[in-house]
C-alpha distance (Angstrom), angle and dihedral (degrees) to the residues before:
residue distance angle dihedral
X1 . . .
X2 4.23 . .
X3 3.66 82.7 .
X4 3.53 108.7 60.6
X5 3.70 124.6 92.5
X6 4.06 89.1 -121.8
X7 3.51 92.3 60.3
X8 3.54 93.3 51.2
X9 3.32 104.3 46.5
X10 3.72 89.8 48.6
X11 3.32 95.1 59.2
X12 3.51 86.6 44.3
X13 3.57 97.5 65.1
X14 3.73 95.3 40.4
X15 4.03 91.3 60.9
X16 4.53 82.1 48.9
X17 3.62 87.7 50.4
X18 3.82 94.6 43.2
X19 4.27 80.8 51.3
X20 3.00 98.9 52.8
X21 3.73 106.2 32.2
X22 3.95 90.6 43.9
X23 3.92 95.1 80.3
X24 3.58 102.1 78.5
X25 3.57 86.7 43.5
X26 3.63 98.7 50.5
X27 4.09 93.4 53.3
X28 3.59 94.6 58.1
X29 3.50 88.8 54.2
X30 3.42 99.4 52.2
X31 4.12 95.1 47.5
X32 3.71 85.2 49.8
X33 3.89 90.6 53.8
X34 4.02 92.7 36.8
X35 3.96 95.9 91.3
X36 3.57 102.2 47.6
X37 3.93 126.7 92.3
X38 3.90 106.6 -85.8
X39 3.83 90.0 -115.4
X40 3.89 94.3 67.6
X41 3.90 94.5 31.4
X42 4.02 88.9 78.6
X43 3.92 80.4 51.9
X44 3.60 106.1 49.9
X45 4.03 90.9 47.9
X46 3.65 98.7 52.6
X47 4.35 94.8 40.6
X48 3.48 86.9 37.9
X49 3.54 94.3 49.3
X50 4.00 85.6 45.8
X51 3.61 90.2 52.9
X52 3.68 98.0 47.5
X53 3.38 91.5 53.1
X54 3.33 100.7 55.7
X55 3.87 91.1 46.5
X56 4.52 83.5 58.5
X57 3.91 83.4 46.0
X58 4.03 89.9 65.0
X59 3.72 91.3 35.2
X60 3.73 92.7 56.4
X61 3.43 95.4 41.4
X62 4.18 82.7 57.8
X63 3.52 105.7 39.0
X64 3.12 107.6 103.1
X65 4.19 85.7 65.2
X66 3.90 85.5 37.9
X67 3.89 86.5 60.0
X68 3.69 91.0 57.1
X69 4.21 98.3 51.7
X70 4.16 106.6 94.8
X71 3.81 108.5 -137.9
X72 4.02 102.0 28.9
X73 3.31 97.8 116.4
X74 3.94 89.2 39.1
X75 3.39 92.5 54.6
X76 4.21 95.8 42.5
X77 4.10 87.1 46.5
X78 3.82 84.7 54.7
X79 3.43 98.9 49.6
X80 4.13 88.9 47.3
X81 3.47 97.6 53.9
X82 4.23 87.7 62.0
X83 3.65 84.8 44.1
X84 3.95 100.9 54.4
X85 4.04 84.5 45.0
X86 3.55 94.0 53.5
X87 3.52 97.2 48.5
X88 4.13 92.3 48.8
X89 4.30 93.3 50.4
X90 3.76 125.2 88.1
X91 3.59 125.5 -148.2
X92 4.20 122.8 -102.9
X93 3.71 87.5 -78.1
X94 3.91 91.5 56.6
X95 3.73 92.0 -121.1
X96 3.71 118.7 117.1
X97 3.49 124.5 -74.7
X98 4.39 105.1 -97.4
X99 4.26 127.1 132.3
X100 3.43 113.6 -174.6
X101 3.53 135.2 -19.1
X102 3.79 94.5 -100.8
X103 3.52 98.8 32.8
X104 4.25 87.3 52.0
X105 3.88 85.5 45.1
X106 3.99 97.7 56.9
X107 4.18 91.9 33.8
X108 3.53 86.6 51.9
X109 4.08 90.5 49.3
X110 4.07 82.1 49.5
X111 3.60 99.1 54.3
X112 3.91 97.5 44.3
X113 3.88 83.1 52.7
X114 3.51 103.5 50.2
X115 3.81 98.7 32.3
X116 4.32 90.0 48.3
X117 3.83 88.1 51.2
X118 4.25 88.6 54.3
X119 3.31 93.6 40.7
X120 3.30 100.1 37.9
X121 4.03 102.3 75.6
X122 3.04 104.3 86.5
X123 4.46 82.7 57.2
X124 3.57 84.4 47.3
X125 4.31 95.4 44.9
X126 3.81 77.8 45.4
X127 3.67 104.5 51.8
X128 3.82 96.4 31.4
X129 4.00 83.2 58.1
X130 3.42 92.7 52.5
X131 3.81 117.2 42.9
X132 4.26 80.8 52.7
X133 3.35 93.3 -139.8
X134 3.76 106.0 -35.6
X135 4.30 120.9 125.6
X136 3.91 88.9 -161.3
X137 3.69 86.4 62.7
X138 3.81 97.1 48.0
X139 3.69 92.0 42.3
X140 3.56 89.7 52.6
X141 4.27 89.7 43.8
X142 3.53 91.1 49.7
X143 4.04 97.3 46.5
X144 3.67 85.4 50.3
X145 3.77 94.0 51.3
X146 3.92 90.3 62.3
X147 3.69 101.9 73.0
X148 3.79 91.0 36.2
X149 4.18 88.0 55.0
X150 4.27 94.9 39.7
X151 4.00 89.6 43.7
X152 4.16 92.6 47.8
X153 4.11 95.8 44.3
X154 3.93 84.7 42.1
X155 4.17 85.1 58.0
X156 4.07 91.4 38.3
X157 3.77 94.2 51.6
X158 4.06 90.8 55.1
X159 3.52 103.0 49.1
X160 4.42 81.7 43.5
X161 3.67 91.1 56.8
X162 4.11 89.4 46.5
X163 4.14 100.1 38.7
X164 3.90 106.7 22.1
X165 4.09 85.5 -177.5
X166 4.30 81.5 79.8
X167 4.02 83.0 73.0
X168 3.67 87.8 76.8
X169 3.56 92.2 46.1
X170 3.27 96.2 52.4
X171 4.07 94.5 45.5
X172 3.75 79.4 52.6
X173 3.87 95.4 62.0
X174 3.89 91.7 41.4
X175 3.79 98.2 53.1
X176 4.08 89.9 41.3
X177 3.73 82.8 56.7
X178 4.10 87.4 48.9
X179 3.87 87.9 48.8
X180 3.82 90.7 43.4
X181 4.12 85.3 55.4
X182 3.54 98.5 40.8
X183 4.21 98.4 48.2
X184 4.28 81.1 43.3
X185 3.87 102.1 53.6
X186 3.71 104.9 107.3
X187 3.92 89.8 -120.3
X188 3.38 91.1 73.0
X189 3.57 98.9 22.7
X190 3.80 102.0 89.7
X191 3.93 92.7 34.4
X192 3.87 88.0 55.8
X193 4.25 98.1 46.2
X194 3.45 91.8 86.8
X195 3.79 105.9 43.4
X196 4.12 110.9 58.9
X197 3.73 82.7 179.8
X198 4.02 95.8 61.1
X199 3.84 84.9 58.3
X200 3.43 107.1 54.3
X201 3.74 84.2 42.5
X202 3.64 92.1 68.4
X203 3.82 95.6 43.2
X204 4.11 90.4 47.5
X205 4.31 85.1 44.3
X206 3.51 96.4 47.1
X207 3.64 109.4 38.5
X208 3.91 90.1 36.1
X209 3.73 89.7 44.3
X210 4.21 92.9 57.8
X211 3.50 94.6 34.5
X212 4.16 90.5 42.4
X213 3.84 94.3 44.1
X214 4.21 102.0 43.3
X215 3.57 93.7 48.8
X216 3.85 96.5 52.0
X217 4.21 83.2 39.6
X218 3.66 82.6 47.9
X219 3.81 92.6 52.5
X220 3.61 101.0 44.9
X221 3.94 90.0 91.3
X222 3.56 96.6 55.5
X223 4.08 97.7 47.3
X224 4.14 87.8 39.8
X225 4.54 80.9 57.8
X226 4.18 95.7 47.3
């Protein structure tokens, strides 16, 4: 079975799919990780990362059920739209939203969880596609997934800490990829196919909307001060 050429290129195109799909996954981790002291933010990627994982381990194991529930992806688009704002606001002293060490350590863990699992489906679609059916081949997919996802929020996190600006880029990418879920749900699916306009209304709303509404949150401080 390792032998043959289907096996390989399989696997093959599991590891390009992890690639390529790993971006979006990778920035959320990394503005999760970006408030907490740099000793624990090594921490929090890699278990994080772990714990994500394992979370798109169950879901691929049940997608093919998944793909048959009408509003999943509505509902998971929903829910990352509040995440990507959260993760762009500051708190009423304009610094970044953080609490305590070990409080920032576990939410941290939490959001990496929850936002991997949303944004992971179209990983999981990907993956599930592409093994055809066999768990060695998503085990293997998903193993090789970690170092791609620790190595990539490693990166993000550095060029964070020395141009901040690349927190709006990366809220960008996360609530494109809430827009992307919410216009794809089957609900809304059909009702959208025959008005281009209706899409890139929701992309325009969405990712204006987070970007739009945490920088005037963000700027609230500063005019409250002059």
């Amino acid at each position: 079975m390792f032998l043959t050429a289907e096996f390989w290129s399989a696997l093959a195109a599991i590891v390009l799919i992890d690639l390529v799909l790993g971006g979006d996954n990778a920035i959320v981790i990394a503005l999760a990780a970006r408030n907490l002291p740099r000793i624990h933010q090594r921490r929090a990627i890699v278990w994080g990362t772990f714990g994500a994982v394992a979370v798109r381990a169950s879901l691929t194991v049940a997608v093919l059920w998944l793909l048959k529930v009408p509003g999943l992806m509505l509902a998971g688009g929903a829910l990352l739209v509040w995440i990507a704002y959260r993760l762009l606001v500051d708190d009423d002293n304009g610094q970044p939203r953080d609490v305590v060490p070990a409080a920032s350590f576990w939410a941290a863990m939490r959001t990496i969880v929850i936002a991997d699992a949303v944004m992971g489906m179209d990983n999981v679609l990907g993956v599930a596609g592409a093994a055809h059916g066999s768990m060695l081949l998503v085990v293997l997919g998903l193993l090789i997934s970690i170092p791609i996802v620790v190595w990539g929020s490693t990166l993000i996190l550095k060029w964070i800490e020395r141009f901040p600006g690349i927190l709006y880029l990366g809220g960008a990418v996360l609530a494109w990829t809430a827009a992307n879920m919410l216009a794809g749900d089957p609900l809304l699916k059909d009702l959208l196919a025959t008005s281009r306009a209706s899409v890139t209304a929701i992309y325009v709303a969405v990712i204006g909307g987070v970007l739009g509404l945490a920088w005037l949150r963000n700027r609230r401080p500063a005019l409250q001060r002059t």
